[in-house]
Wavefront OBJ file of the C-alpha trace (Angstrom):
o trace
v 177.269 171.996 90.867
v 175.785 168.383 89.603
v 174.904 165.575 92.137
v 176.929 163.390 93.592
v 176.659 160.512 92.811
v 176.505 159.478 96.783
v 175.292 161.685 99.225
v 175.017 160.414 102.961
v 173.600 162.941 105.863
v 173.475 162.446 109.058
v 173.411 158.715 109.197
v 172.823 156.887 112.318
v 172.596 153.040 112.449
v 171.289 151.292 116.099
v 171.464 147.154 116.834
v 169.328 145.769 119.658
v 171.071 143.503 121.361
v 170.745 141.518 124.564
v 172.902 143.479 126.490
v 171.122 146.663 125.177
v 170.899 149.676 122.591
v 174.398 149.861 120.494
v 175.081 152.780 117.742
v 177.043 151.311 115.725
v 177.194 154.665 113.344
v 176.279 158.547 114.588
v 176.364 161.427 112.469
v 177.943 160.135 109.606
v 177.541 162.724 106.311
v 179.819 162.204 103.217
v 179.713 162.936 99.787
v 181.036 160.516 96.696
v 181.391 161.703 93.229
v 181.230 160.124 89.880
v 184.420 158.279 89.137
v 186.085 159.094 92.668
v 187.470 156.531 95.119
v 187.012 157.521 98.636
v 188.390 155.429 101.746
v 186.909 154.515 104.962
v 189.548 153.757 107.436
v 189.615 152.873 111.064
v 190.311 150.127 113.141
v 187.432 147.103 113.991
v 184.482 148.167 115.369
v 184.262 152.063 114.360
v 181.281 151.865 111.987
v 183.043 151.251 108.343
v 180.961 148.088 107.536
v 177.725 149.025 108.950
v 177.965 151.979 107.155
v 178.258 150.183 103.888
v 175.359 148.024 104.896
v 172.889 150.392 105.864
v 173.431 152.434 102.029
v 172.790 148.662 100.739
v 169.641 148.245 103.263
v 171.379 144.860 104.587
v 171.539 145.809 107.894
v 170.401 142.230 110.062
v 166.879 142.729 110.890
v 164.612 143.206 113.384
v 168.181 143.842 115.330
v 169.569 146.789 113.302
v 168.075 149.820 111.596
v 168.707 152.847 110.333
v 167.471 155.195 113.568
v 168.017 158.607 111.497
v 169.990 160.285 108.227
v 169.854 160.088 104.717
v 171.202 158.073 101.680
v 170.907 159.848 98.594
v 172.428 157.451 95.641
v 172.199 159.638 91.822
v 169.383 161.333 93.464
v 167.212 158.669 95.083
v 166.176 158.371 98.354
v 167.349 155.208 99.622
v 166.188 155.273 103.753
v 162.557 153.729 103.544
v 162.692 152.113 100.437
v 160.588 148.709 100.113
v 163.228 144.838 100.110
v 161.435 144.747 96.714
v 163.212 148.135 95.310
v 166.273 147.894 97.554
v 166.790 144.462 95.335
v 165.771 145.821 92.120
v 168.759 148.592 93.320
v 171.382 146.069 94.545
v 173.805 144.967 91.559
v 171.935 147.241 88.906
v 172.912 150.287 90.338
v 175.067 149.893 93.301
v 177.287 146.527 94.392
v 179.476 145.113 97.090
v 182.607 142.815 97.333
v 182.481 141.782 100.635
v 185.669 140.821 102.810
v 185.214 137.002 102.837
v 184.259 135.339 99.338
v 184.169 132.267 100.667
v 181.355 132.642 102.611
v 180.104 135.121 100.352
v 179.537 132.725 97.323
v 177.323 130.125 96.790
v 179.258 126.976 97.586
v 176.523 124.935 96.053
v 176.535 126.858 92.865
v 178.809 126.638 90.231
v 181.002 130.054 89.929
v 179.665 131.324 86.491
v 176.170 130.264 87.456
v 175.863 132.790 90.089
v 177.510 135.969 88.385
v 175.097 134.914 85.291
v 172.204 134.799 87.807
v 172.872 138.603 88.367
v 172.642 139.264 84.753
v 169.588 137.431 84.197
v 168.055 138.711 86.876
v 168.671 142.406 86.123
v 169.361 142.501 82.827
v 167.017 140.428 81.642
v 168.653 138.474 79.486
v 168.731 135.204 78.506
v 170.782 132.125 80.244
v 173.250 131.499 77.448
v 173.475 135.423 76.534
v 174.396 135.466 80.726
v 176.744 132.547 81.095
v 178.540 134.224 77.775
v 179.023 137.521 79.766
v 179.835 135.756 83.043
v 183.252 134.510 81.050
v 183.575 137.815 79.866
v 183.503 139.245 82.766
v 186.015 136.627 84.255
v 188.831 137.040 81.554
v 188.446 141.222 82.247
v 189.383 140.436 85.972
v 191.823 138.405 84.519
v 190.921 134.884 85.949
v 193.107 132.624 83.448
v 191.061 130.142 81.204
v 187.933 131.789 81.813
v 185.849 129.597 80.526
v 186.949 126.344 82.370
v 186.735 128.116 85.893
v 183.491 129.218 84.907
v 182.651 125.732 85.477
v 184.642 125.493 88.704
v 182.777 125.888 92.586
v 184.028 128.104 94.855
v 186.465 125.567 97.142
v 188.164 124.921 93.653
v 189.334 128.621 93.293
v 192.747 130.363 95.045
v 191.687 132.869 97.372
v 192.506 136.033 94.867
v 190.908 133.787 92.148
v 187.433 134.199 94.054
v 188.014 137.717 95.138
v 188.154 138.384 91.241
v 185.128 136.348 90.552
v 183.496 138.803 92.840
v 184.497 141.586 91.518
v 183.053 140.280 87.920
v 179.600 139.476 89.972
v 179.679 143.115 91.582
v 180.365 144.485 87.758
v 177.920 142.678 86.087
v 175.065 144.987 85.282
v 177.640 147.960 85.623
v 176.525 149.876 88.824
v 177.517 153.195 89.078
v 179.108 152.698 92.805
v 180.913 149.630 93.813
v 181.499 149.043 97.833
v 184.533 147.657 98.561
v 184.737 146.027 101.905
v 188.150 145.359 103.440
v 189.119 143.398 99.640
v 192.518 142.316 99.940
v 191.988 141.059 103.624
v 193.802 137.467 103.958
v 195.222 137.515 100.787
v 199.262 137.753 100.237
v 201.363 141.186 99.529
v 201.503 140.274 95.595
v 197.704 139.112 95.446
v 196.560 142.426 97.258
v 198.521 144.520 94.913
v 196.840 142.748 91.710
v 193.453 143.214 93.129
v 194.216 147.330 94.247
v 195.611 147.513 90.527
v 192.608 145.753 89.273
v 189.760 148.139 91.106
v 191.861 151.127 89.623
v 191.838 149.939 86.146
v 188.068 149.161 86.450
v 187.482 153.067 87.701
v 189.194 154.579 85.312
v 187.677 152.268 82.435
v 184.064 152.784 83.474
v 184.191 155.781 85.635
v 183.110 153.596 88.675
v 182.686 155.192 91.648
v 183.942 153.062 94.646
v 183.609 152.933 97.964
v 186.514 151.722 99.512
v 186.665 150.320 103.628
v 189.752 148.848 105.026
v 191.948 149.039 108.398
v 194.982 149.361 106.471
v 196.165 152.781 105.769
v 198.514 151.646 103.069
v 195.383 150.038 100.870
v 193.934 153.365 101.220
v 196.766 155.730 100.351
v 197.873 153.793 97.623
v 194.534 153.833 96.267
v 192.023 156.656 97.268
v 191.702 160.198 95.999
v 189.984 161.132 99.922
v 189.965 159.347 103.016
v 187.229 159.005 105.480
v 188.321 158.489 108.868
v 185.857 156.764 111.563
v 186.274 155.995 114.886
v 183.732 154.482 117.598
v 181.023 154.906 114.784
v 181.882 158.870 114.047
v 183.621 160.492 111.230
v 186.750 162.356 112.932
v 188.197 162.949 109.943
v 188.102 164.035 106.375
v 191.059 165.576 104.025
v 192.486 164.428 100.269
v 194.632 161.313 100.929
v 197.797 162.928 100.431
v 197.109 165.530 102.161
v 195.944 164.022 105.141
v 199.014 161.475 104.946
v 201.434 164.644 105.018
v 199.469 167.025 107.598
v 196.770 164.860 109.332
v 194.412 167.116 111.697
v 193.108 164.948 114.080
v 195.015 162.533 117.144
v 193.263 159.490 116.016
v 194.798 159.622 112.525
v 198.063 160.376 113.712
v 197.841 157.842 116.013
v 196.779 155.247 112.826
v 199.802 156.475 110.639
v 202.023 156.354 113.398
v 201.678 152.349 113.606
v 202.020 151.804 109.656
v 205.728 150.176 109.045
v 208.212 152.199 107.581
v 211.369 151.305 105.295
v 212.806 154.268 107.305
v 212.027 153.338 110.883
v 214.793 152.699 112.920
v 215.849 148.590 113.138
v 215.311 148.488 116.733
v 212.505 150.753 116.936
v 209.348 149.778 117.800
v 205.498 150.931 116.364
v 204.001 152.897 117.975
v 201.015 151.733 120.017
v 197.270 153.412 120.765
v 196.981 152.508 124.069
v 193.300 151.903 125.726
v 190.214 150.769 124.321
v 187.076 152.466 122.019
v 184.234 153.412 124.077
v 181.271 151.517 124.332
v 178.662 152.038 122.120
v 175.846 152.014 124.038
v 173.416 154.833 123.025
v 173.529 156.946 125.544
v 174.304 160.984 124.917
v 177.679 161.850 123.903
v 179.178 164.456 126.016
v 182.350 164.785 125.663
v 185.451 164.016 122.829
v 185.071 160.012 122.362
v 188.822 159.927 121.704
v 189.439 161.952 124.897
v 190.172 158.485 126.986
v 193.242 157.727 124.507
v 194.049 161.018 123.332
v 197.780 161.726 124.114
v 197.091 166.282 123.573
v 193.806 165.991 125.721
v 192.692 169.523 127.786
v 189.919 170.235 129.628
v 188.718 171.606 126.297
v 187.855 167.905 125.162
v 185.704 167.292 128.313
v 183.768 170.246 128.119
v 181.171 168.702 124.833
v 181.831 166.268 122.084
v 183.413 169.137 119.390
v 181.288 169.370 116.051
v 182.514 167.942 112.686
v 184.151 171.304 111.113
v 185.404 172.493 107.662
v 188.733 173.593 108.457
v 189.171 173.986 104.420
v 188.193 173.114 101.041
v 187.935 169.299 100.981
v 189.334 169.070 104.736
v 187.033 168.500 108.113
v 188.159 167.290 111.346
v 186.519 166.843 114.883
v 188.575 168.217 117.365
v 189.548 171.598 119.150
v 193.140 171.189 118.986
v 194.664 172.787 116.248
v 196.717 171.244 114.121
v 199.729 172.763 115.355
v 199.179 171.731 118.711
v 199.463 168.484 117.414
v 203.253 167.773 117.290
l 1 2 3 4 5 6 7 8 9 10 11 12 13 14 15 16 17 18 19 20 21 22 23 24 25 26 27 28 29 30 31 32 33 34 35 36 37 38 39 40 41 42 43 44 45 46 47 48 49 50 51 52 53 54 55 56 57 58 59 60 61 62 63 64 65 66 67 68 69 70 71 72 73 74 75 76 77 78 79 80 81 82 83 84 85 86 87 88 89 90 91 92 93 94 95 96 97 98 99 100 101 102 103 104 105 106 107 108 109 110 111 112 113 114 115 116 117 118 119 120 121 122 123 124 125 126 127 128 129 130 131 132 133 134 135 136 137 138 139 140 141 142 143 144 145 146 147 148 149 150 151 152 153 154 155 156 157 158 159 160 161 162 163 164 165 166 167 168 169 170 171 172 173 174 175 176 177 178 179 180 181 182 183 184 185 186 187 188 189 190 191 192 193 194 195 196 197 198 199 200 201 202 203 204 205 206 207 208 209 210 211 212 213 214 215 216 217 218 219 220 221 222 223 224 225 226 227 228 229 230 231 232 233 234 235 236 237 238 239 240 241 242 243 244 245 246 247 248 249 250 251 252 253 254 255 256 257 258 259 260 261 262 263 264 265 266 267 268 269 270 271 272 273 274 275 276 277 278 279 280 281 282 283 284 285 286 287 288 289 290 291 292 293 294 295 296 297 298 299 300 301 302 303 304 305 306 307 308 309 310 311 312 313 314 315 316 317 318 319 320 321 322 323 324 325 326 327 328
């Protein structure tokens, strides 16, 4: 068997705060292949982004770190690796389109300028050979007269406009992973379905691996071959998307798919709600199921220790005693 292209073990991620120790991410171990698409879902708070940030080494500092686990990316090592090689590593080899790119991009820079600053930097090539490739780039995410919004700053773009443009940033030195975070957030039905269509196209084009984290179960089945389910900073969680969207193992993801919209629901009837809140992420030992508190099939079972992360199949791990059955 040949290397993923992603390996993560054990991952935990701790911010000091003033209110004390919170572990934001515990345990977390996934595996990403070369040209695969595998989504992180969960709702706010259960680890997805800080995951993403600690494989990038962007957790906030001196507040977060990486307390424990490993990030293997085609290979490397990533946990202990110097700013100066984690930048050499960011854009070159692995890249992010973070939720907001407003506040992502340089509002003082003109948009071509700063996806040409990648190359350069990089690629080393030269500033014309750069702002060439940063139209390029724009007309393959298909940003209509390229050249002219090149030009353009950020506040003169649509919101999908500068999604795209960073998506071209993220693809400018062709990383082998891209890390999607939440990318169609805030933008409209039609606008999210270009974008989803967009990242496909790009994966199958350049066998990009991507990374894919979003709250919204419908992004992620209409776009990932697995799905990585996290909640209160634990994977739960872990199956082929359709699979897990006809059988899901676990009461948290039932719980998610039962508050998705449905052409078929009833006119009157209403979503389904989780009821409760996640635990606080404090630190201290877990001893028990953290999903116990909202769990509608809890038994004294679920008290008794916090059950391991277990293969129940090929592809397929869940963390929870119940089996699946029990689950109606």
């Amino acid at each position: 068997m040949s290397e993923p292209l992603l390996r993560v073990s054990g991952l935990a991620c701790e911010f000091r705060t003033d209110t004390g120790l919170v572990r934001a991410v515990d345990d977390v171990s996934f595996e990403l292949e070369r040209g695969q698409i595998l989504g992180v879902v969960g709702e706010s708070g259960c680890g997805k982004s800080a995951t993403a940030l600690a494989i990038l080494g962007l957790l906030p500092r001196p507040a977060g770190r990486i307390s424990r686990g490993s990030i293997r990316l085609e290979g490397r090592e990533l946990v202990g690796l110097s700013e100066r090689e984690l930048v050499q590593l960011r854009g070159a080899r692995v890249a992010m389109v973070f939720q907001d790119p407003m506040s992502s991009l340089n509002p003082y820079l003109k948009v071509g300028e700063q996806i040409a600053e990648v190359a350069m930097l990089h690629l080393g090539v030269s500033g014309a050979q750069a702002r060439r490739r940063a139209v390029e780039l724009l007309e393959r995410v298909r940003i209509p007269d390229a050249a002219r919004r090149a030009t353009e700053y950020p506040h003169e773009l649509s919101g999908g406009m500068r999604q795209r443009a960073m998506i071209a940033m993220a693809l400018s030195c062709e990383p082998a992973l891209v890390i999607a975070d939440e990318p169609t957030t805030a933008l409209d039905v039609t606008v999210q379905a270009q974008i989803l269509e967009l990242l496909l196209e790009l994966r199958s084009e350049r066998r990009l691996s991507l990374l894919l984290i979003s709250h919204d179960l419908g992004v992620i089945a209409s776009s990932a071959d697995e799905v990585l389910v996290m909640y209160a900073g634990r994977v739960v969680e872990q199956a082929p998307t359709s699979a897990l969207l006809r059988e899901p193992h676990h009461p948290y993801t039932r719980a998610l798919l039962r508050s998705i919209p449905r052409a078929d629901r009833r006119r009157r009837e209403p979503l389904a709600a989780l009821a409760g809140l996640p635990p606080r992420l404090d630190g201290s030992p877990v001893r028990a199921c953290t999903f116990a508190p909202r769990c509608r099939h809890v038994t004294p079972r679920c008290l008794d220790a916090e059950p391991p992360l277990t293969s129940v199949q090929a592809g397929r791990r869940r963390r929870c005693v119940m089996d699946p059955t029990e689950l109606a």
